[in-house]
C-alpha positions in Angstrom: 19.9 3.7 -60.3 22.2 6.0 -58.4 21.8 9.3 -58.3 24.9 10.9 -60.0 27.4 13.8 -58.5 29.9 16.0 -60.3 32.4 18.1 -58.9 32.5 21.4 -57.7 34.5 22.6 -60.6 32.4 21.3 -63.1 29.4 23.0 -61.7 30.0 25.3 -59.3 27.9 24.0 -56.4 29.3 22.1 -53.8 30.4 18.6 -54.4 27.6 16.9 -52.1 24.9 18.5 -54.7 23.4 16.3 -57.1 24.1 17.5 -61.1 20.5 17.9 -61.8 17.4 18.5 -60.6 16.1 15.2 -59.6 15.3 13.5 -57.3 12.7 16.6 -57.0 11.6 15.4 -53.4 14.1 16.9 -51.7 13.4 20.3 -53.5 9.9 20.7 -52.2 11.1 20.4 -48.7 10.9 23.7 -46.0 11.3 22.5 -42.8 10.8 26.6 -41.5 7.5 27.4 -42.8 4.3 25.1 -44.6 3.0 22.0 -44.4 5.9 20.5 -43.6 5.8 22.6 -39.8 2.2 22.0 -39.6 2.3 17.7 -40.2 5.5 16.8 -42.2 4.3 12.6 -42.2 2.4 12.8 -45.5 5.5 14.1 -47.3 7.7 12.1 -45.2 5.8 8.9 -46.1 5.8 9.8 -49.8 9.6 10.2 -49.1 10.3 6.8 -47.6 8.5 5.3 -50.7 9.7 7.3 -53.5 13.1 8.7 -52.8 14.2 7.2 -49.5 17.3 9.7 -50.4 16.6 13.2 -51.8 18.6 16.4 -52.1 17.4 19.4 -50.6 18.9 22.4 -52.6 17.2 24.8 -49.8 19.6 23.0 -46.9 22.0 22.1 -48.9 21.8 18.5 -47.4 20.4 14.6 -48.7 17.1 14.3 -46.7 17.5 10.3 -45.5 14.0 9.2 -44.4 14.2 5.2 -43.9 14.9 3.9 -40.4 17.4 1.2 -41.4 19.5 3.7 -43.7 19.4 6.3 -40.6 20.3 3.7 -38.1 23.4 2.6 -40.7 24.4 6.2 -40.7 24.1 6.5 -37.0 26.5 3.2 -36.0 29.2 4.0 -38.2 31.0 6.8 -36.4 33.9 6.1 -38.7 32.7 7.2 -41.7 29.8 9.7 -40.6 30.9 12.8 -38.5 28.8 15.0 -36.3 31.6 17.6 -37.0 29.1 20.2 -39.3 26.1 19.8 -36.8 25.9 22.9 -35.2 26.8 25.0 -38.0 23.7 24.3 -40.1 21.4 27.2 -39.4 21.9 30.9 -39.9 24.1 31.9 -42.2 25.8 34.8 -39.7 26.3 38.7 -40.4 29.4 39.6 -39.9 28.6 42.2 -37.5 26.8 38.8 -35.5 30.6 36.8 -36.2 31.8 39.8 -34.6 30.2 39.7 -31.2 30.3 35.6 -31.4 34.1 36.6 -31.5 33.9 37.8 -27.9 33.1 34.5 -27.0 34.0 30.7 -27.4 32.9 28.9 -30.7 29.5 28.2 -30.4 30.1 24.7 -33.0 32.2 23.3 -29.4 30.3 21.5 -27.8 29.0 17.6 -26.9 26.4 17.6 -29.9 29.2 18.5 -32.7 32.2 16.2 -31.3 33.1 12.9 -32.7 34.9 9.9 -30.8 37.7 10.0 -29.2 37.0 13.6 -27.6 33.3 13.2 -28.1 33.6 9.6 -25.5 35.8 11.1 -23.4 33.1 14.6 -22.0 30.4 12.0 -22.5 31.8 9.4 -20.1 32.2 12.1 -17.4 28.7 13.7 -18.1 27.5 10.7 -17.5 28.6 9.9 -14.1 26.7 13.3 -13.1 23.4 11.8 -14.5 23.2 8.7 -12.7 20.0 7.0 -12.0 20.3 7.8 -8.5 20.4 11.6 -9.4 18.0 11.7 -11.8 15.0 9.4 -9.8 15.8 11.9 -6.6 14.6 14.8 -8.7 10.8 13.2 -8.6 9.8 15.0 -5.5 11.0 18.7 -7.0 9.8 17.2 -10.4 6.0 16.8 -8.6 6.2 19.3 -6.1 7.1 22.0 -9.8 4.3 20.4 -11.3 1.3 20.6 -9.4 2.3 23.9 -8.2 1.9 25.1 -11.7 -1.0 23.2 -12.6 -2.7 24.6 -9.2 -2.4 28.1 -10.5 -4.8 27.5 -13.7 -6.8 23.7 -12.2 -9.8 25.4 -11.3 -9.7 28.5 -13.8 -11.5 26.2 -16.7 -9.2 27.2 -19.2 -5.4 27.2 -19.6 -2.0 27.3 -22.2 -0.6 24.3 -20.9 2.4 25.2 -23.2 2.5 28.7 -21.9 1.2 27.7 -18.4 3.0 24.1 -17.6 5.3 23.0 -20.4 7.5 25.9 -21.3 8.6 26.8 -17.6 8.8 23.3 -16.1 11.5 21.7 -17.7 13.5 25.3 -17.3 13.1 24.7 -13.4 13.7 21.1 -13.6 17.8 21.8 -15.7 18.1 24.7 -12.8 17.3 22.4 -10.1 19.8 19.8 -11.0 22.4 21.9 -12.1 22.3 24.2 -9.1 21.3 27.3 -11.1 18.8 29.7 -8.9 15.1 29.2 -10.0 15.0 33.4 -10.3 17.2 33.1 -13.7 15.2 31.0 -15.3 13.5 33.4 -17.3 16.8 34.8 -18.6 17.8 31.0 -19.2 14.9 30.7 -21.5 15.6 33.8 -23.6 19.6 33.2 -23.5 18.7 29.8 -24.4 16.5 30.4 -27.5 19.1 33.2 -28.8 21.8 30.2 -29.0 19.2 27.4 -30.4 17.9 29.9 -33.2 21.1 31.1 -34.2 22.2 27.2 -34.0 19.5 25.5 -35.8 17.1 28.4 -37.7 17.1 30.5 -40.5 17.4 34.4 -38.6 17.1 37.5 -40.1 20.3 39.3 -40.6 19.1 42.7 -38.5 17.9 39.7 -35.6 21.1 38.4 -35.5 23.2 40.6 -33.1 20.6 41.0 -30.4 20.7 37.0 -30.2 25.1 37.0 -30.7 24.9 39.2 -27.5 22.1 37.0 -25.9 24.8 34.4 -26.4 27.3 36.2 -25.1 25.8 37.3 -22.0 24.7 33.5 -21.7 28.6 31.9 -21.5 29.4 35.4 -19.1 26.5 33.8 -16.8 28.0 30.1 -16.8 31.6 31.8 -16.2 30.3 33.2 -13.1 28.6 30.1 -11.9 31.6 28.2 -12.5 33.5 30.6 -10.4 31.7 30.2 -7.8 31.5 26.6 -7.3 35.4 26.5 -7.5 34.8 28.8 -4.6 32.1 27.1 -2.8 31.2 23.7 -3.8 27.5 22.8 -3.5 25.8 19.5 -4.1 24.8 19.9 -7.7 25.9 19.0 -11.3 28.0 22.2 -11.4 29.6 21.5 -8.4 30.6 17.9 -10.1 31.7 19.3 -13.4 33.9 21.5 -12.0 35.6 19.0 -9.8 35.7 16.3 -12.3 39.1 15.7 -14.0 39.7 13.6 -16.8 42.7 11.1 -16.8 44.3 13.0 -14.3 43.6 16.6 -16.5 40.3 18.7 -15.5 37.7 20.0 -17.9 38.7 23.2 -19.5 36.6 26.5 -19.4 35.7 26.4 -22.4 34.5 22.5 -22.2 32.9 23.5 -18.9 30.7 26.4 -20.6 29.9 24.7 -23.3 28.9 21.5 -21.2 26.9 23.9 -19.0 25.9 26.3 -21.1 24.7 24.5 -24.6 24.3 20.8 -23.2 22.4 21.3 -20.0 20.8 24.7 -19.4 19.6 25.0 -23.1 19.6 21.6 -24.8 18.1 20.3 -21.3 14.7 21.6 -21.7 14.0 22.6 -25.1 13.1 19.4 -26.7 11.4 18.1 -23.5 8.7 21.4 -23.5 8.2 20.0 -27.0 7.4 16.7 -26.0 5.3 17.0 -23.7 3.1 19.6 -25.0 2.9 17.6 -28.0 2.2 14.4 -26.2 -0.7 15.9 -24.1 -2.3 17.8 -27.8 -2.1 13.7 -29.4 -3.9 12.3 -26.0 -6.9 15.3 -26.7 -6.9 14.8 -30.5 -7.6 11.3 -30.0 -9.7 11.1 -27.2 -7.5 9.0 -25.1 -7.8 11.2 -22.1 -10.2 9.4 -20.1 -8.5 6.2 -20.7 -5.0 7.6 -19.3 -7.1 8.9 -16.2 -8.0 5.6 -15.8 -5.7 3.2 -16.6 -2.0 5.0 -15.5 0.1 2.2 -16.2 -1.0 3.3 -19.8 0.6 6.4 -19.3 4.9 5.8 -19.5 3.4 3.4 -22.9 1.5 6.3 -24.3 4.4 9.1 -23.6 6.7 6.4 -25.5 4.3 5.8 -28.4 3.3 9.5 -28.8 7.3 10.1 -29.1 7.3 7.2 -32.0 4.2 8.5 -33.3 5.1 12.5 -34.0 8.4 12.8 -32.6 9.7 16.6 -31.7 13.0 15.8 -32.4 12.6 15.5 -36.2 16.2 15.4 -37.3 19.9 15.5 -36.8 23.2 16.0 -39.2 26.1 13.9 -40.3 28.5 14.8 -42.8 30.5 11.9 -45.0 33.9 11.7 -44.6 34.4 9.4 -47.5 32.3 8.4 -50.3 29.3 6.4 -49.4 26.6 4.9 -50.3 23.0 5.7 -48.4 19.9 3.9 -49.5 21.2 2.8 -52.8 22.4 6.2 -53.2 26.1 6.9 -54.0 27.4 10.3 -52.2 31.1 12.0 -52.3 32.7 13.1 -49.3 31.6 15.8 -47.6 27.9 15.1 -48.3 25.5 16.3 -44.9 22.9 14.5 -44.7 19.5 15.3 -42.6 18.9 12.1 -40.7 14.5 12.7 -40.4 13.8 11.3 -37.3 10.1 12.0 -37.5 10.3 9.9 -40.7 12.0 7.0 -39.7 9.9 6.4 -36.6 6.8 6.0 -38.9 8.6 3.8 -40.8 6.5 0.4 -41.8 9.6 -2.1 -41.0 9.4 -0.4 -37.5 6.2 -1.8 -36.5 2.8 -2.7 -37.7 0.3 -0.3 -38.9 2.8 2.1 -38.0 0.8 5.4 -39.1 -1.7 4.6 -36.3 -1.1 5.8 -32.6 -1.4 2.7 -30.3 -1.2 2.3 -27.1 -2.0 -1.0 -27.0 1.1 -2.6 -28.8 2.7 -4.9 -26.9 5.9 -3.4 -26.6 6.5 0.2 -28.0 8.7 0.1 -30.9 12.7 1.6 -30.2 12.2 5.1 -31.6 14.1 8.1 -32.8 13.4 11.0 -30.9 16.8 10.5 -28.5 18.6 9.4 -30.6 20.8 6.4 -30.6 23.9 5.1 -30.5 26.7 7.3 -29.5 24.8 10.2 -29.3 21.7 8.8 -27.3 20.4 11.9 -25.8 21.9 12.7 -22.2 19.0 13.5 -20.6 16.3 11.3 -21.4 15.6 9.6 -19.1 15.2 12.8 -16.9 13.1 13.8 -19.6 11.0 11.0 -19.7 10.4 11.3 -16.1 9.1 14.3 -16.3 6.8 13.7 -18.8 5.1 10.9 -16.9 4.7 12.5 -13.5 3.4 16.1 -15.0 1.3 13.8 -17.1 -0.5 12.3 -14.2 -0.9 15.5 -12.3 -2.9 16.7 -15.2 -4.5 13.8 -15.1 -5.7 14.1 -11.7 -6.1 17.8 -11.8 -8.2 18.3 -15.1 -11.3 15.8 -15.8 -12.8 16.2 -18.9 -10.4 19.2 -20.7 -10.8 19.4 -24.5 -9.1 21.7 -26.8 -9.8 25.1 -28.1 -11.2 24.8 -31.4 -9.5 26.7 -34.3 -6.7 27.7 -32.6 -3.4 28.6 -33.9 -0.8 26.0 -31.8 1.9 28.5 -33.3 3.7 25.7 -34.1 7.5 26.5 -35.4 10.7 24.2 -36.4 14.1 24.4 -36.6 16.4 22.3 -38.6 16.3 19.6 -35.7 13.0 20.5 -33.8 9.4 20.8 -33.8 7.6 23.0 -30.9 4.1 24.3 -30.7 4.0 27.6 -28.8 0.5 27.4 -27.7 -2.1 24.2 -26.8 -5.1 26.0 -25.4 -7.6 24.0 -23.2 -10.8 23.9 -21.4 -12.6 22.1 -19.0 -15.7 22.4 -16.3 -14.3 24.0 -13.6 -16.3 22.2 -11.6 -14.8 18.9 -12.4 -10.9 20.1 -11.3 -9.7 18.5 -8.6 -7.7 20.9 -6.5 
């Protein structure tokens, strides 16, 4: 039976709020804090079987957990818009709307567009990620990699968050745009003020630090973009800035954004995520011996380990007419909360699907990019480095097992999960330099 809506007049909610209580699901769901953080998949499981489509009072959205119902949503670009998806975290002081002010709209960029402008800065993004471009950065990708891991390899005990998985990617996005490796740091901070403020709940006496951190972050991409007008250099900058599209070039606020939001901090985030996360599944179930030896295993196990727990648990549409979702009916305007995380461990996507298995034939098309028009940009730059700081671990690092009773620190925002910390040890004796 479908869940009925009234209208905002009638109730004084918004109009994409169911008139009662149930489905109750949805109201049990905290994606910021609980059991949902620590290992969402029980609840998402009873989700998928109970109430594929649930309001969540605390989001203000439908939670949509079934991979065919998130895969309808995702192909129909005419009737679902991407339009709301950066405005779905902190609700802003106006002191923080203030300093934002100083600044372009934070909601502009490649991640909140819809066709036709949304196909028009993706086609020319794309032509700077070309599979020439992206399989020439495996030298700096390796070279990154074991430099890092040789700093902790014989120590007998590392973060590999901390140590390996938070800076790399960071170095990676600078080294392809062109961005010297000194900022990263900065990058990182700059990066988590704009994500947090994005996609988290933030304290109100938090928020203008971060507005400023913002701030200070589109100054930086302002200057970089100066320069390469100036002085052209063989990087993605250096392309963006020369790129025009039918005849008319990017604007500044389209080349921050681009630079800024999609690439420096969209382009490392989620990929620290995964990997960390991949490398904690491998030691939880004692596949790391079998990796070692067996690599062709390993771009099958990244995939898997992505389909299995994916970090990139969610993403927003809104309605722009009435529809109906998993035998749900919803009024226009409804967002909905696409769960990524859920849908990949859905039982029509492939047998036993709760199980992590390396062994299936061919790893079933998950989630955590994405799909359709909004397939994540940098995948496959992601995925590459995944599998090549994979194997350096695996040839640095033996027999490392994890710390026991340790805190991960694991946190989420509305769209991703990320552990802070995945401690390790190992016999120093068995690193290989």
């Amino acid at each position: 039976m479908p869940v009925t809506v009234q209208k905002q007049e009638e109730t004084g909610v918004p109009a994409h709020a169911p008139a009662s209580r149930c489905p109750h699901l949805g109201a049990q769901y905290n994606p910021f804090a609980g059991p949902h953080v620590d290992n969402p998949h029980p609840f998402f499981e009873k989700l998928r079987k109970e109430e594929p489509v649930s309001f969540s009072p605390m989001l203000g959205m439908w939670l949509v957990s079934r991979n065919d119902d998130i895969l309808q949503v995702l192909k129909d670009t005419s009737r679902f818009s991407n339009r709301d998806m950066l405005v779905s975290g902190t609700h802003l002081t106006e002191e923080a709307k203030g300093i934002l002010a100083q600044g372009f709209p934070i909601a502009h960029v490649l991640l909140g567009m819809d066709p036709p402008e949304h196909t028009r800065l993706r086609r020319l993004m794309n032509r700077g990620f070309t599979a020439q471009r992206i399989s020439g950065m495996a030298p700096f990708i390796e070279k990154m990699a074991r430099q890092l891991v040789g700093r902790f390899a014989q120590e007998g005990h590392a973060d590999l968050v901390e140590q390996l998985a938070y800076p790399l990617p960071a170095h990676v996005i600078l080294g392809v745009m062109g961005v010297p490796q000194e900022d990263v740091w900065k990058i990182k901070r700059w990066s988590a003020d704009w994500q947090q403020l994005t996609f988290e709940h933030v304290p109100p006496e938090k928020q203008p630090e971060m507005a400023r951190g913002v701030i200070e972050f589109q100054r930086y991409c302002i200057q970089l973009i100066e320069e390469r007008r100036k002085a052209p250099q063989e990087d993605l900058i250096s392309y963006l800035v020369e790129i025009e599209a039918d005849g008319e070039a990017l604007t500044l606020h389209e080349l921050v954004m681009a630079i800024g939001a999609s690439m420096l901090s969209a382009g490392h985030e989620s990929t620290t995520a995964m990997m960390s996360n991949t490398w904690k599944l491998a030691l939880e179930h004692g596949l790391w011996k079998r990796l070692r030896d067996n690599r062709e295993l390993v771009p099958k196990f990244i995939e898997e380990g992505c389909r299995y727990d994916s970090v990139q648990h969610a993403m927003i549409r809104t309605a722009l007419e009435d529809v109906e979702v998993g035998g749900v009916q919803l009024p226009k305007g409804s967002r909905l909360l696409m769960l990524y995380a859920a849908a990949s461990r859905d039982e029509s996507l492939c047998p036993h699907s709760n199980k992590l298995d390396v062994d299936r034939e061919k790893p079933p098309q998950h989630l955590t990019y994405g799909r359709g028009t909004h397939f994540c940009l940098g995948a496959p730059l992601a995925r590459l480095q995944a599998q090549i700081t994979t194997n350096v671990l695996l040839d640095a690092l033996e027999d490392p097992r994890m710390v026991p009773n340790q805190d991960h620190g694991t946190w989420q925002s509305i769209v991703l999960r990320q552990m802070r910390h995945l401690k390790v040890e190992w016999t120093p004796s068995a690193a290989v330099p």
